[in-house]
N, C-alpha and C positions, 0 to 999 in steps of 0.2 A: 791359463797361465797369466799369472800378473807378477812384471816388473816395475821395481820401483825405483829409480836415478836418483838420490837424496847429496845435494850440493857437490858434485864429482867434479875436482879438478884435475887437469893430468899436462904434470910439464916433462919434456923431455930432457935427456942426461943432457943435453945442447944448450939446456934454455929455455928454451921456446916454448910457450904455455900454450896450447893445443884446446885445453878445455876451461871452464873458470866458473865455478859453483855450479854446475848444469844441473837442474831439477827437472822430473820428466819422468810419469808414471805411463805403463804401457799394459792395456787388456788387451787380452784374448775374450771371442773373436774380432777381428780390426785388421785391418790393410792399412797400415801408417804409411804415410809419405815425410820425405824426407828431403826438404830441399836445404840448399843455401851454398853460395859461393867457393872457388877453391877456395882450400887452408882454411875453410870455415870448421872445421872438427870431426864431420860429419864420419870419414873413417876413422878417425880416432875411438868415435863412440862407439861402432861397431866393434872393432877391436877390445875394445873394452868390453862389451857386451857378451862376447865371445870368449872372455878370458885367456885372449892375447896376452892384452898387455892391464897390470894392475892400475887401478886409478891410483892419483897424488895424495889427493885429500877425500870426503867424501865415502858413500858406501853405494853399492847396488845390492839388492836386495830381491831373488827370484821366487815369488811364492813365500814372501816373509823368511827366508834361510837369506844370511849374506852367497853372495854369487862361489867366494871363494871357499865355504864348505858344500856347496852341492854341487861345483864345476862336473866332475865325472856325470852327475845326473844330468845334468844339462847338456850337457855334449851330448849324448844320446839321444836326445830328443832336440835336438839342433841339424838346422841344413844351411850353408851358409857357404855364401860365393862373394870371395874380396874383389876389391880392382883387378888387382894384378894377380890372376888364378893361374899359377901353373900348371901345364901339363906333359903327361908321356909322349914325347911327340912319336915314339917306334912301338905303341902299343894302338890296337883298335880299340875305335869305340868300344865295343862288347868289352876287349881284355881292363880298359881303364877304368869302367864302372866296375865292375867286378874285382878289383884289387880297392876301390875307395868304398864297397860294399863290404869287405874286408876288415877293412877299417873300421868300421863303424858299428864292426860285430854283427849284422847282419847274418841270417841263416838261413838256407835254400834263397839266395837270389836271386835263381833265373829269372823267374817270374817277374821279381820289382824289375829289375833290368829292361827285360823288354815294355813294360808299362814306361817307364821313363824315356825310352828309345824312340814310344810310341808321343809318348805328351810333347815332345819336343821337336817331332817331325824329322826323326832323323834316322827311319826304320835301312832306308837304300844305306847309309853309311854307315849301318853297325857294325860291320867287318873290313872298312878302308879304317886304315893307321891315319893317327892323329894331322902328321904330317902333310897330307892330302888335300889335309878341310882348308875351305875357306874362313878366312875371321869370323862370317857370323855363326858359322856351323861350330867353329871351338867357344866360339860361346856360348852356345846351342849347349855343348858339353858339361859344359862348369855350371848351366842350369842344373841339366841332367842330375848332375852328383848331390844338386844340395838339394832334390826332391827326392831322392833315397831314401826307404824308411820311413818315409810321409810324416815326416819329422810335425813335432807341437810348433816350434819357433823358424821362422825362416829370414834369414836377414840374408839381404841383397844387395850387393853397392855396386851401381852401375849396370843392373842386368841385359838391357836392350843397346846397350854400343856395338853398334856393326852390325845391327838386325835393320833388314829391310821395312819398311812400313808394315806391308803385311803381316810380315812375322812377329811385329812389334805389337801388332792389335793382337795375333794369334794370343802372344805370352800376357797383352794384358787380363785378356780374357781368363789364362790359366792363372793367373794371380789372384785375381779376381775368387774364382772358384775357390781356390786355396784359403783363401782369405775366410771361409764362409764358418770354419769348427776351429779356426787356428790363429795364432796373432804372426803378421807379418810386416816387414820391417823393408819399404821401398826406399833405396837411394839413388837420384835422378839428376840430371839437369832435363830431362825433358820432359818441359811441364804439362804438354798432351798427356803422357805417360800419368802425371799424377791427376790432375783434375779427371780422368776418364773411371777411375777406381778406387781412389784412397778415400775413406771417409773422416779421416785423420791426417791432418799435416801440421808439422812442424819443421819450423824455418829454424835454421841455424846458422849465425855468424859472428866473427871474431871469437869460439868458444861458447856463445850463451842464446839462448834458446829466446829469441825474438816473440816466435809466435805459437801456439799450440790448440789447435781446432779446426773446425770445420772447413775447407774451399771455402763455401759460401759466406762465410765469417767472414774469411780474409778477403774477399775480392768488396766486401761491404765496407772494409776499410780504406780502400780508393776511391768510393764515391766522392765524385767532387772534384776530382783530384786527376783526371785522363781528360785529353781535350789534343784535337786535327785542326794543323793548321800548314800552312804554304812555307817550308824552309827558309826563303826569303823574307818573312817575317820576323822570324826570332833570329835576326843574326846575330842581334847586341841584348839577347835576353838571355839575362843570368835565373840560375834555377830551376832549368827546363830540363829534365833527363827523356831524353829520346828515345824510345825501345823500337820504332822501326821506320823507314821509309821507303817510299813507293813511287817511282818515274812516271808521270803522266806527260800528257801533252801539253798542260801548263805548266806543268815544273816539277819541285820533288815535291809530294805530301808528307808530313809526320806528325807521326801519333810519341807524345809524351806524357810522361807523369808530371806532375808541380805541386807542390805545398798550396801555390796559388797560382791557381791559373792566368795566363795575360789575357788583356783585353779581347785580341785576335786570336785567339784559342776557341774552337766550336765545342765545347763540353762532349762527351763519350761515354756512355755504357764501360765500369771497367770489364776486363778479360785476368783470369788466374793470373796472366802471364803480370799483366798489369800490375796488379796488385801485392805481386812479390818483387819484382822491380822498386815500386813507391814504397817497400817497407824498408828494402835496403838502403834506397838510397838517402831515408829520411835518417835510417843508425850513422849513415856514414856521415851526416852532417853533425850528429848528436858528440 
């Protein structure tokens, strides 16, 4: 499957411009990661991608057809879990896959059902109603539904909120796999999550597509540029964006980004995390 995003903008009946020329071509097979700040667009694209909602300007284009005469094909060969997935909460597991397998035209389900039941680890609750689960278990769920079908495209926004670590490595691993005959579409803020599996990332904020390539691209664009130093140092230093600190027994330690680093900065090896931090915060000064 190859999608192509050719200058898509999309403002809302409010206003509010959401996305603003976004280009951005996406193959199959690829595990795309998706980062970038709230209100940076990021569900809007999906939505869009999805044939939600129509772009402003601009065209998407699936396999060379515009999105909007092969919508019906595409949805059939789509699995897709928004932020905010609702659910049956007086249906069980079993009854809710089976009515979204429904949907989706599916035929003799049993089978997919319990495989999904199965990838997701949630064989003990296939028969408690919705009601019962814990948060990471109903999200466990709304995985569940968009691996139905073993769908070509799978777009995810936020798949891992309210999964524990383990099950978080569990689902990268299953993404991962997925990822291997099919184009998949990660939306995150946990950049564990994406540096562990995407071989594609693209950052997205205010609308426009910052960056589009490799982790190790990006984390090569903060060379130079991360540096540890004693909090009490930079009290009166302008230009330092801070991304963590640490309580020792001499005081706080922090690791920042800077365009240029100060004198009393120890230079540092960037980290993913790093280097999508220094990308932001160089647009935001731009």
């Amino acid at each position: 499957m190859e999608i192509n995003i050719q200058t898509v903008g999309m403002t809302y009946p409010n206003g509010k411009q959401a996305l603003k020329g976004l280009s951005l071509d996406l193959r199959s097979p690829s595990l795309v990661g998706l980062l970038g700040p709230n209100g940076a667009g990021k569900s809007t694209l999906m939505k869009l991608l999805v044939a939600a909602l129509l772009p402003t300007t601009g065209s998407i284009l699936v396999d060379g057809q515009p999105l909007t005469r092969v919508e019906r094909q595409l949805k059939a060969r789509l699995g897709y879990l928004p932020q905010d997935f609702g659910l049956f909460d007086e249906l069980t597991v079993e009854q809710f896959l089976d009515y979204m397998a429904a949907l989706k035209g599916l035929r003799g389900p049993r089978a997919v059902i319990r495989q999904v039941i199965r990838s997701v680890n949630l064989e003990e609750k296939a028969r408690a109603k919705i009601r019962t689960l814990s948060g990471g278990q109903r999200q466990r769920v709304g995985i569940a539904q968009a691996l139905l079908g073993d769908p070509e495209l799978l777009i995810l926004d936020e798949p891992t909120v309210g999964l524990d670590p383990e099950e978080r490595i569990h689902f990268r691993n299953l993404f991962s796999q997925t990822a291997q005959d099919r184009l998949v579409l990660l939306s995150t803020h946990i950049i564990e999550d994406i540096q562990s599996v995407c071989g594609q990332l693209v950052v997205i904020n205010r609308g426009q597509v910052l960056f589009s390539g490799t982790p190790e691209a990006l984390i090569q664009t903060a060379t130079g540029h991360v540096g540890i130093f004693w909090e009490k140092d930079a009290a009166q230093e302008d230009g330092l964006h801070i991304t963590a600190r640490v309580n020792t027994g001499q005081g706080v330690r922090c690791r920042a980004v800077a365009d240029v680093l100060p004198p009393f900065a120890q230079p540092s090896d960037p980290t993913l995390e790093d280097a999508y931090l220094y990308l932001i915060s160089q647009e935001a000064v731009q």
